[in-house]
N, C-alpha and C positions, 0 to 999 in steps of 0.2 A: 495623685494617680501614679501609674506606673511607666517607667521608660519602653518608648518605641518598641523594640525588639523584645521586651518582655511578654510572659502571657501567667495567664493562672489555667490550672491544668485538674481534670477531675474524671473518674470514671463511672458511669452508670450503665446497669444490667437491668434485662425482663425477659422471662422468658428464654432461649438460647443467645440473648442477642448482645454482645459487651460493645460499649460504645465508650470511648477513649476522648473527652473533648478537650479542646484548648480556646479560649477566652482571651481575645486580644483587642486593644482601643480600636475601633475603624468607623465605619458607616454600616456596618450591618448586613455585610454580605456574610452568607453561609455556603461552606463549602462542605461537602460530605463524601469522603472517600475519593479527592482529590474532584469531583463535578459538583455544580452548583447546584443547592435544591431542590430547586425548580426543574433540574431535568432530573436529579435521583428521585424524587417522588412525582413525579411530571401526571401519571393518573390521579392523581387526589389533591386539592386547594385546599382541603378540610383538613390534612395530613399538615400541609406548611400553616394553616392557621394554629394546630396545637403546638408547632414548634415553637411557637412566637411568645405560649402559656407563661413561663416564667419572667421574659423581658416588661410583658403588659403587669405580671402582678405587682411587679418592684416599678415601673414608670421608669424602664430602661431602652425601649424600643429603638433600635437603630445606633444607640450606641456604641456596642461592640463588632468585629467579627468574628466567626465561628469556625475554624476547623476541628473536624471530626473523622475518626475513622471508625468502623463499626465493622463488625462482623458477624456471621449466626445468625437464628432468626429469620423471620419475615419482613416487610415493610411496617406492622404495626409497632411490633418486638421492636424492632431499631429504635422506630420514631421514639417510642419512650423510654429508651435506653441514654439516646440523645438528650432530649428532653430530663432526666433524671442527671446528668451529665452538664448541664447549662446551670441545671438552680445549685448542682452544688460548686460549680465552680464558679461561680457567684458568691454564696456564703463563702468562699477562699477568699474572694476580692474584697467582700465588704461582711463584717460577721455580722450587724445588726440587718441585715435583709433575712436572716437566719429566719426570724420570728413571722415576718411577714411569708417567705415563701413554705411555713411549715406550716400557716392556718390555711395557703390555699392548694394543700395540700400536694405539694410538687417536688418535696424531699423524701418521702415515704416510697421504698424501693416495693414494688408488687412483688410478694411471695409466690406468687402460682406458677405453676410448673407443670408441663406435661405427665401425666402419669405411665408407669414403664407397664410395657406387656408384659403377663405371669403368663408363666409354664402354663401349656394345658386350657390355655383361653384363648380366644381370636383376635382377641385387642389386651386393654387395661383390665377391663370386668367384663366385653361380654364374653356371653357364653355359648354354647351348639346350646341347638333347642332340645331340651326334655323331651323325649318320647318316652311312653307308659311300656309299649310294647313294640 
């Protein structure tokens, strides 16, 4: 393994949202933006259950702990920024987990992206309504 004061470090993006993680040996506290996650996400258990997506696929659970800072975005955008941010700093720690968190799908960065307002439109596409006359 690695010494005390070391960590392994990774960054994952979605959406507006970059999250910067750092992966260190402990008990499995998560810290996010210097508060614990239970109070940064404190409206949603469904939100701290998908953080947990990568440690359950590898049979890592409480293992590690997690500081994170993240910026941009929403609380979904974060969460998976984060989450995107854990499995590859993971694959830093260990390259054969590579293969296990690529089939369950947790290395694959989400391409979508908000689309920009055009000129001359009220949003991305729409449009003022058509009048004949």
């Amino acid at each position: 393994m690695a010494k005390a004061d070391s960590y392994f470090y990774a960054l994952g993006r979605r959406k507006s949202a970059t999250a910067r993680v750092r992966l260190m040996s402990g008990k499995g506290v998560i810290t996010i933006n210097d508060k614990p996650a239970e109070a940064y996400f404190a409206d949603s258990k469904f939100l701290l259950a998908k953080l947990q997506e990568p440690f359950t696929a590898v049979d890592m659970a409480g293992k590690f702990d997690i500081s994170a800072r993240v910026a941009g975005g929403g609380h979904d955008g974060q969460l998976e920024a984060i989450r995107l941010g854990i499995a590859k700093a993971l694959v830093v720690l260990n390259e054969d987990l590579k293969q296990t968190l690529k089939r369950a799908d947790l290395l694959s960065r989400d391409p979508r992206d908000k689309e920009r307002k055009k000129f001359g439109l009220k949003g991305a596409r729409k449009q003022r309504q058509f009048t004949k006359r």
